[in-house]
C-alpha positions in Angstrom: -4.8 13.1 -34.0 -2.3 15.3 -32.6 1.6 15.6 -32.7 2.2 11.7 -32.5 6.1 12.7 -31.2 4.6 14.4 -28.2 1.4 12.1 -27.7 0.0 8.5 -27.6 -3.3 7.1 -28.0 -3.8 4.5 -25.4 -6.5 1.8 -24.8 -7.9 1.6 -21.4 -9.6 -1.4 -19.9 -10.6 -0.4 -16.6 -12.9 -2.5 -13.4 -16.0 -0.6 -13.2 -18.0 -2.2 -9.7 -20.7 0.0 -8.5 -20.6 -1.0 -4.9 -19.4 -3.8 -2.9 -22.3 -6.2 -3.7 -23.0 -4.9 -7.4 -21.2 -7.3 -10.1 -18.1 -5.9 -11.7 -16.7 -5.9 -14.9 -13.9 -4.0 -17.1 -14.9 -1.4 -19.5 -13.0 -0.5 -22.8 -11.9 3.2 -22.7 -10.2 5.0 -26.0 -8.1 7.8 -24.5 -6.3 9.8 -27.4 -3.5 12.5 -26.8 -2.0 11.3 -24.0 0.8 13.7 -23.0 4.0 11.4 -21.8 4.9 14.1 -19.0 1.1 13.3 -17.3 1.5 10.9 -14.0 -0.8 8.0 -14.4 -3.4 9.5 -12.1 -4.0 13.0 -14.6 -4.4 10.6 -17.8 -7.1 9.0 -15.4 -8.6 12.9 -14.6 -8.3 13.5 -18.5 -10.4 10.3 -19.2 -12.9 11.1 -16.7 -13.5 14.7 -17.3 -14.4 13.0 -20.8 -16.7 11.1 -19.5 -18.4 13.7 -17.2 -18.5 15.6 -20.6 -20.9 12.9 -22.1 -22.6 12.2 -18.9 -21.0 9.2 -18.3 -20.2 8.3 -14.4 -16.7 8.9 -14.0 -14.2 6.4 -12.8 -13.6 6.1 -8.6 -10.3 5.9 -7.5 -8.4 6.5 -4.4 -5.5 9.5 -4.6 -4.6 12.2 -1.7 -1.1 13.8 -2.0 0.1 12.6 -5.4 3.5 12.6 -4.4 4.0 8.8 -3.4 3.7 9.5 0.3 0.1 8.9 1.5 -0.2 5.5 -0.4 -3.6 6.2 -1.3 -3.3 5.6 -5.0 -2.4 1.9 -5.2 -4.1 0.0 -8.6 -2.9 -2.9 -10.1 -1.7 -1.5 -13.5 -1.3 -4.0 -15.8 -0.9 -6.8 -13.1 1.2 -5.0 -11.2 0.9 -3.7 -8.3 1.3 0.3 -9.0 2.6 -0.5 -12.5 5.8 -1.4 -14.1 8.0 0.7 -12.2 9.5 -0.8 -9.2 9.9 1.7 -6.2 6.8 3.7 -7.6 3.7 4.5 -6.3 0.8 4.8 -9.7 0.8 9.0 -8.5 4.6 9.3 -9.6 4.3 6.1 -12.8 4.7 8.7 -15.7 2.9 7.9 -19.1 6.5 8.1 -21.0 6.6 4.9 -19.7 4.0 3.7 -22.2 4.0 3.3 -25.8 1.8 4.7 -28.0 -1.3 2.5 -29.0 -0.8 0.7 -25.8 -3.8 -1.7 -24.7 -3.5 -1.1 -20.5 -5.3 -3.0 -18.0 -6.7 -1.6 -14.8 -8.3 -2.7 -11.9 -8.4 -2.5 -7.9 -6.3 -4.6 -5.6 -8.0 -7.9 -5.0 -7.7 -9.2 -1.8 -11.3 -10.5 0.9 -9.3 -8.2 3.6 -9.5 -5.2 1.1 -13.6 -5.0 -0.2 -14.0 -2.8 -3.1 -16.3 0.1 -2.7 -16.8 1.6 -5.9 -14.6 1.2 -9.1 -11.1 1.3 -8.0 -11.3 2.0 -4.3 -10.9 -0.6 -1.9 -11.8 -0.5 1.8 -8.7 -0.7 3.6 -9.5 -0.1 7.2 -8.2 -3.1 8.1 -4.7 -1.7 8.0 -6.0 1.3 10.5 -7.8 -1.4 12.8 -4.4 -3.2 12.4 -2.4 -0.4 13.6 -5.0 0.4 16.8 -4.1 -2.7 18.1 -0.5 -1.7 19.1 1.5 0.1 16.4 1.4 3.3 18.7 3.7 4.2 21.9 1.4 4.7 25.3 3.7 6.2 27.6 4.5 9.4 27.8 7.9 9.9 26.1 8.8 13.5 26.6 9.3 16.2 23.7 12.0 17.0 21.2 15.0 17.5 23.2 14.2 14.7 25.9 14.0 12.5 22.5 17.5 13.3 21.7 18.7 12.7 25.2 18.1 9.2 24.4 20.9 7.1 22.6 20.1 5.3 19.7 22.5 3.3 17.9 22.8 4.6 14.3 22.2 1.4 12.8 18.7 0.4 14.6 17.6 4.5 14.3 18.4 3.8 10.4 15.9 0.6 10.4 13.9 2.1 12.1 13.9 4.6 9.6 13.4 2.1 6.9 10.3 0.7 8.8 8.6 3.8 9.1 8.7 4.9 5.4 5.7 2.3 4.8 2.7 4.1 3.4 0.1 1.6 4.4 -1.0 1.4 0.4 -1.9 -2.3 0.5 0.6 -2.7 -2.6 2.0 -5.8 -0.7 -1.1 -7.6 0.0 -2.0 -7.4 -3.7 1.0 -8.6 -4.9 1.1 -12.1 -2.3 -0.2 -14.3 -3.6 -2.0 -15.2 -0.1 -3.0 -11.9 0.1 -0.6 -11.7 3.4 -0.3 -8.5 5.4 2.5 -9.6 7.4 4.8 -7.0 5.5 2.9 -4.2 6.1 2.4 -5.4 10.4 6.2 -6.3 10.4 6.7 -2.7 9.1 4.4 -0.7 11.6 5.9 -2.9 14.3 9.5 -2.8 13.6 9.9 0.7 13.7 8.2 0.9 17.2 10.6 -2.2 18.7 13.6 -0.5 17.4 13.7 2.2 19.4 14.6 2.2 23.2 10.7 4.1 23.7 9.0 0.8 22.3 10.6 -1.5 24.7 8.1 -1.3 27.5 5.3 -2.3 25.3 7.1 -4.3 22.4 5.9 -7.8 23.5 1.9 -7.0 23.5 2.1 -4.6 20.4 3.8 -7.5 18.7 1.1 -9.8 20.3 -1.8 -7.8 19.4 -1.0 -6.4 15.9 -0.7 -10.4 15.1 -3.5 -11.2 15.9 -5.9 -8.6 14.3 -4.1 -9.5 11.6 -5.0 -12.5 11.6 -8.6 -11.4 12.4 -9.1 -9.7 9.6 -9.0 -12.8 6.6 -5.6 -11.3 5.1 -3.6 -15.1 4.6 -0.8 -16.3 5.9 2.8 -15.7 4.9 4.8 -17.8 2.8 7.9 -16.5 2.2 7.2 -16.0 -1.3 8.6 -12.4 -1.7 6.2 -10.8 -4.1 5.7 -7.9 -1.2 9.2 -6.6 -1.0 8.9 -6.6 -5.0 6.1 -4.7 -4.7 6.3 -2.1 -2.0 7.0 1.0 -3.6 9.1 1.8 -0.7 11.6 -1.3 -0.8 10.8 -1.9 2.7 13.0 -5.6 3.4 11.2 -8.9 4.3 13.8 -8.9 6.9 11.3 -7.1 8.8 9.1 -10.2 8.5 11.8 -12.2 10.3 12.4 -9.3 13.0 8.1 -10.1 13.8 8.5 -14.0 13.9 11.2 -13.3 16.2 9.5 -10.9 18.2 5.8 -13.0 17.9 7.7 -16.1 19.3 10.0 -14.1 22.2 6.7 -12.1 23.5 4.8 -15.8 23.6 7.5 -17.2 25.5 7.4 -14.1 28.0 3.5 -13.8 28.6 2.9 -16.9 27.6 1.0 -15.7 24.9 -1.7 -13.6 26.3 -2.7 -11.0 24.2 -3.9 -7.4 26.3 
């Protein structure tokens, strides 16, 4: 072994599926060296271009940008959704936060809305079918400057702001305990309804986000709070409220009929 000031041996027990229908089941992995300044992603490209080494099948997981802003990383690291980090997506979750000799347990997030694929990846088109329901603006809104024409009070373009900074990483389904997407809808909502351009069609984006939601076997919310915990984001279950207020207003209106 190496400089044991500057490395760690780690023990990896990670979910190896080989499709959607094949049986899963967690592998032991010994990965020695481990450089604390590696994200948790590179120790994973370390342990795999191991395994390719002795023609072993590496391990599948989902990553894009590696800077915590396309939320394609999201594992459950130990139980936890991205690891033990709060406000961190598993691309930016640094090995100095483990100790050497560390036993860490790794698998994808489990929810019947999110099917795994392979390994670690989980098919999360359910968010993107989510999203085509309404979580867009149809009219034509002009460009730049006609944008800042508009008035906006600071305090709803800040929400708004908030809104928008979701990733769509699923970290908040995992961590519900019904496996609830109404975090991530509120989310894509909100930051359409708080602006004065998402009035005209705030009722049926509200009305049809909801329900291919619900179409799409995520459960129900129960104000349990494990999402806001663990978005890596922060994003506020107030936004949860802002949809039940919405959902309930735009039923009233239309009386209920979804477009």
């Amino acid at each position: 072994m190496s400089d044991k000031v500057n490395t760690m041996d780690l023990t990896l027990h990670v979910w190896r599926q080989e499709s959607r229908d094949a049986k899963g089941r967690f592998v032991t992995y010994d990965v020695p060296d481990v450089s604390p300044d590696m994200s948790f992603l590179e120790m994973l490209d370390v342990l795999n271009e191991t395994l390719i080494e002795q023609g072993d099948e590496p391990i599948a997981f989902d990553h894009d940008c590696r800077e915590g802003i396309c939320g394609m990383c999201g594992v459950m690291i130990n139980g936890i959704a991205h690891g033990p980090l709060k406000e961190v997506t598993a691309c930016q979750l640094h090995m100095r936060n483990f100790h050497d000799g560390d036993e860490i347990w790794v698998e994808p997030w489990r929810a019947t809305a999110f099917p795994i694929i392979k390994d670690l990846i989980v098919d999360r088109s359910a968010f993107d079918r989510i999203v085509a329901a309404g979580g867009f603006i149809s009219a034509r809104t002009g460009s730049a400057p006609d944008a800042n024409a508009i008035p906006v009070p600071k305090a709803n373009a800040d929400r708004a702001f908030e809104a928008a900074t979701c990733i769509g990483c699923g970290a908040c389904v995992a961590a519900c305990p019904n496996a609830s997407a109404t975090l991530f809808t509120s989310a894509k909502a909100a930051h359409l309804n708080l602006l004065p351009q998402g009035q005209p069609e705030r009722d049926q984006r509200v009305m049809n986000m909801v329900a291919q939601m619900n179409e799409e076997s995520f459960g129900h919310c129960t104000n349990h709070g494990a999402c806001q915990e663990a978005c890596p984001k922060g994003i506020s279950v107030d936004f949860i409220a802002m949809l039940n207020r919405d959902l309930y207003r735009a039923r009233m209106r239309t009386g209920g009929k979804v477009a």
